[in-house]
C-alpha positions in Angstrom: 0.0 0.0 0.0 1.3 3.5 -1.1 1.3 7.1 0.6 -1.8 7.8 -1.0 -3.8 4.8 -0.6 -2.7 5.0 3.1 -4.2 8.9 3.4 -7.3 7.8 1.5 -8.1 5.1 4.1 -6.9 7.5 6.9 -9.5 9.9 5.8 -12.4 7.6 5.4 -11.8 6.1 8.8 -11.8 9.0 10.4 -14.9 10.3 8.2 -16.9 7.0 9.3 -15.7 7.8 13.3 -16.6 11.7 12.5 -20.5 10.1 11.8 -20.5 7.3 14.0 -20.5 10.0 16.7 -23.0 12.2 15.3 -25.6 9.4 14.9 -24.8 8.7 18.5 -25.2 12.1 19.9 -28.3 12.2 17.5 -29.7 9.3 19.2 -29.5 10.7 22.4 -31.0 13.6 21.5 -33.6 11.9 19.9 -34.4 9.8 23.2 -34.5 12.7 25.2 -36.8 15.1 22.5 -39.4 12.5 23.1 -40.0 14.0 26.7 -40.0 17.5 25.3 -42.0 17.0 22.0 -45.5 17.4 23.6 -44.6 20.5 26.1 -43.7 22.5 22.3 -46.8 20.7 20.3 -48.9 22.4 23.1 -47.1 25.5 23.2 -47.4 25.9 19.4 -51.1 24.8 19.3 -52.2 27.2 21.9 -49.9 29.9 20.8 -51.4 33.6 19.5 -51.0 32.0 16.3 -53.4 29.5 16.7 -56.1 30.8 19.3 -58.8 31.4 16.5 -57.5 28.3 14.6 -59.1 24.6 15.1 -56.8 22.5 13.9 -58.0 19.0 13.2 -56.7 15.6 12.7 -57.5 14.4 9.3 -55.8 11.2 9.2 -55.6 8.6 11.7 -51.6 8.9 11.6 -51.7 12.8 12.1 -50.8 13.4 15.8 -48.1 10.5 15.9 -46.4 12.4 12.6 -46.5 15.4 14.2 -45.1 14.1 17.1 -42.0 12.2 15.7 -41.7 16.1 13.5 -41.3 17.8 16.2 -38.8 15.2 17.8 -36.5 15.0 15.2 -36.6 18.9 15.0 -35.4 19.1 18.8 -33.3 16.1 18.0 -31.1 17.9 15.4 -31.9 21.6 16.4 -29.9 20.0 20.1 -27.5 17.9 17.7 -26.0 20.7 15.6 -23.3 22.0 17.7 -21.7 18.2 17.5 -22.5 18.4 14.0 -20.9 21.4 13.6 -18.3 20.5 15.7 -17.4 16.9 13.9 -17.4 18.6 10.3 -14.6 21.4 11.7 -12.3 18.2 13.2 -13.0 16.8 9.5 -11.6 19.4 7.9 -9.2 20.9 10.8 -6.3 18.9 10.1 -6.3 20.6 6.4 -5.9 23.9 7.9 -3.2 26.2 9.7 -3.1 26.7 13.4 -4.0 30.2 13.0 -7.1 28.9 11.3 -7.9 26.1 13.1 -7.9 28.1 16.2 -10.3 31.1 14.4 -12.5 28.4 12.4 -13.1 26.4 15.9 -14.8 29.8 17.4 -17.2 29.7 14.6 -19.2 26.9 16.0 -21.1 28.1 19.2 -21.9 31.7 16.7 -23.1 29.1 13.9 -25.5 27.1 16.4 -26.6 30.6 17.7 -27.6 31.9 14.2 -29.2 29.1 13.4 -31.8 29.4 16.7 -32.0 33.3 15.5 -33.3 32.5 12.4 -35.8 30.3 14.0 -36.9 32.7 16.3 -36.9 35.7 13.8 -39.3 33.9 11.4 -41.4 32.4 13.9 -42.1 35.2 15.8 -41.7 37.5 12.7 -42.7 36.4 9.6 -45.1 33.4 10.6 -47.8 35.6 13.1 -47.7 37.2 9.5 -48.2 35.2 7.1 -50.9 33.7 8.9 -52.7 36.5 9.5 -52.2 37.2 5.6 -53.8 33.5 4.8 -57.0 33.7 7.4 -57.4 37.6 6.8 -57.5 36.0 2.7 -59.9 33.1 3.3 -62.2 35.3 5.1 -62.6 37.9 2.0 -63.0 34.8 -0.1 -65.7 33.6 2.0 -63.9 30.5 2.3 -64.1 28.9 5.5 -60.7 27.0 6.0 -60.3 23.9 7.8 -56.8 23.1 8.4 -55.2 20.1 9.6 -53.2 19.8 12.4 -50.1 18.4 9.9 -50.6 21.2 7.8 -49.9 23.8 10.2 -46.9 22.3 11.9 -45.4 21.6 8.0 -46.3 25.4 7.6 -44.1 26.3 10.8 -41.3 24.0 9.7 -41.4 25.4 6.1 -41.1 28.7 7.7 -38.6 28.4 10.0 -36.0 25.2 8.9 -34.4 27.2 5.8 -34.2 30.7 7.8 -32.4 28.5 10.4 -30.2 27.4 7.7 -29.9 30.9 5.6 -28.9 32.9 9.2 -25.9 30.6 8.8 -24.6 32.9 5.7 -22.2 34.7 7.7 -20.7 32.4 9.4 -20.3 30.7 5.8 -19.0 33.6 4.5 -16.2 33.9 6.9 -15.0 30.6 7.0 -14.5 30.6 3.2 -12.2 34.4 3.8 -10.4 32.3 6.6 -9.4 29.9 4.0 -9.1 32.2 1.2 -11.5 30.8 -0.6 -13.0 34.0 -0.7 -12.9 37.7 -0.1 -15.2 40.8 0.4 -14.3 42.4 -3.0 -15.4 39.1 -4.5 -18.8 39.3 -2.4 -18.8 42.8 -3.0 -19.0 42.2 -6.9 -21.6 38.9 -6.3 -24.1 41.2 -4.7 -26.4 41.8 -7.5 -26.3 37.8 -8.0 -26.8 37.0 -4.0 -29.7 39.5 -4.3 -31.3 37.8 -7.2 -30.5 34.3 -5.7 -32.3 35.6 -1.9 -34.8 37.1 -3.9 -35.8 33.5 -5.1 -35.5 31.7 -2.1 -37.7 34.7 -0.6 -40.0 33.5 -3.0 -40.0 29.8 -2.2 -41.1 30.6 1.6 -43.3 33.4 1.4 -47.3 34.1 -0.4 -47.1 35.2 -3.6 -47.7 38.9 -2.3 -45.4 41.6 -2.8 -45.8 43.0 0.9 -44.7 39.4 2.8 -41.9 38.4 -0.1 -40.7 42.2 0.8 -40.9 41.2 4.4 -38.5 37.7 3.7 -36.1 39.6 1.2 -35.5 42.6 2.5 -33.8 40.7 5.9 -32.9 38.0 3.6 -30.7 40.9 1.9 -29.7 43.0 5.3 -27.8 39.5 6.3 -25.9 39.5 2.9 -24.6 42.9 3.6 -23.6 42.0 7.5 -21.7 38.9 5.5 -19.7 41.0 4.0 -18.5 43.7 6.7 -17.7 40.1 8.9 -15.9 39.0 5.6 -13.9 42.6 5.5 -12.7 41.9 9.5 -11.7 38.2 8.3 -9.5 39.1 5.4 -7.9 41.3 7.8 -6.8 38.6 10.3 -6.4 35.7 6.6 -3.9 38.3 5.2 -2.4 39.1 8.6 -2.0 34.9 9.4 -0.7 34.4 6.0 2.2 37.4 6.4 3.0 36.0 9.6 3.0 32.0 8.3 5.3 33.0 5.3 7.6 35.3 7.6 8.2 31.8 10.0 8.5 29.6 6.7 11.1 32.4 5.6 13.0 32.5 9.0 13.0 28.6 9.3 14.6 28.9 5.6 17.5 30.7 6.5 18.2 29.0 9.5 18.7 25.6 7.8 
């Protein structure tokens, strides 16, 4: 066996211990989510949201769905940080002490974003948007009977990708630690970024001008805080990479 048959199987050992220990910590999360499933299904149900909804169980299968939705939510949404965690140590021994060290402070600000973006459009856009669907129904005269799976999908739909979109400027800034990009190169992707929130906007919200407005125009307000983090990055990237090549240079002339 060669070098590089040796570092192929090096790596894919320690990419199968890397998820051995995420499913594990996943499965203990998953046990322990089933004791804090039905406190959060009754918060949500008799949240503002939902006081003048009845929500109804149209299939015989609908509350134990729900149920095993909303475990697997806590399950993951408890889960992440290792997740995060396990995917840095992946990748870590790729990268530079200097960026090992910064990268490795990412992880506690990435698992915070994420729970902002939940909160942001659960207690932002989704109060909304519901009030923009009943407040609709009722000028239709159309009396809406909504299933209890339907509304917990909405939720999810709702707040799952702006859980995973508030992770944009963490994203951002790992890629300028790496150098794999930098703000002038965000900077100049702006129009696209727009164009590609814009759509995603799109995805989540009615098709109303005033609630895709309401998704964009944050959607578009966390590009732009992106790239100021990415300006501060390249800083410390171009300061670590002076530094590296000034030790590589000293070690040079002392051989």
């Amino acid at each position: 066996m060669n070098k590089n048959e040796f570092t192929v199987v090096e790596h894919l050992n320690e990419l199968r211990k890397r998820l051995f220990v995420m499913v594990l910590f996943l499965t203990v999360a998953v046990i322990g989510s089933f004791f804090l499933a039905k406190p959060l299904i009754n918060y949500l149900q008799n949240a503002e949201t939902a006081e003048n909804i009845t929500l109804n169980a149209l299939q015989v299968m609908d509350p134990f769905l729900i149920y095993l939705k909303v475990v697997l939510f806590l399950a993951f949404t408890f889960t992440s940080p290792v997740i995060f965690y396990q995917l840095w140590a992946f990748v870590s021994p790729g990268l530079h002490e200097p960026e090992r060290r910064a990268t490795l402070s990412y992880i506690p600000f990435a698992f915070l974003l994420f729970l902002g973006g939940v909160a942001f459009s659960y207690f932002l856009l989704f109060p909304y948007l519901m009030s923009f669907m009943t407040g609709l129904a009722g000028e239709l005269g159309i009396t809406q009977i909504i299933s209890i799976n339907d509304y917990f999908n909405f939720i999810f739909q709702i707040t799952l990708p702006f859980g995973v979109i508030f992770q944009l400027p963490i994203v951002l800034l790992f890629l300028t630690r790496l150098g794999l990009v930098n703000p002038q190169m965000l900077v100049k992707a702006r129009k696209m970024a727009y164009f590609v929130l814009f759509v995603i906007a799109a995805f989540i919200t009615p098709p109303d001008i005033v609630s895709h407005l309401f998704t964009s125009v944050p959607l578009f307000i966390l590009y732009e805080i992106s790239i100021a983090i990415s300006r501060v990055g390249y800083r410390k990237y171009l300061a670590a990479e002076a530094k590296r090549k000034l030790e590589e240079q000293q070690r040079m002339q002392q051989a």
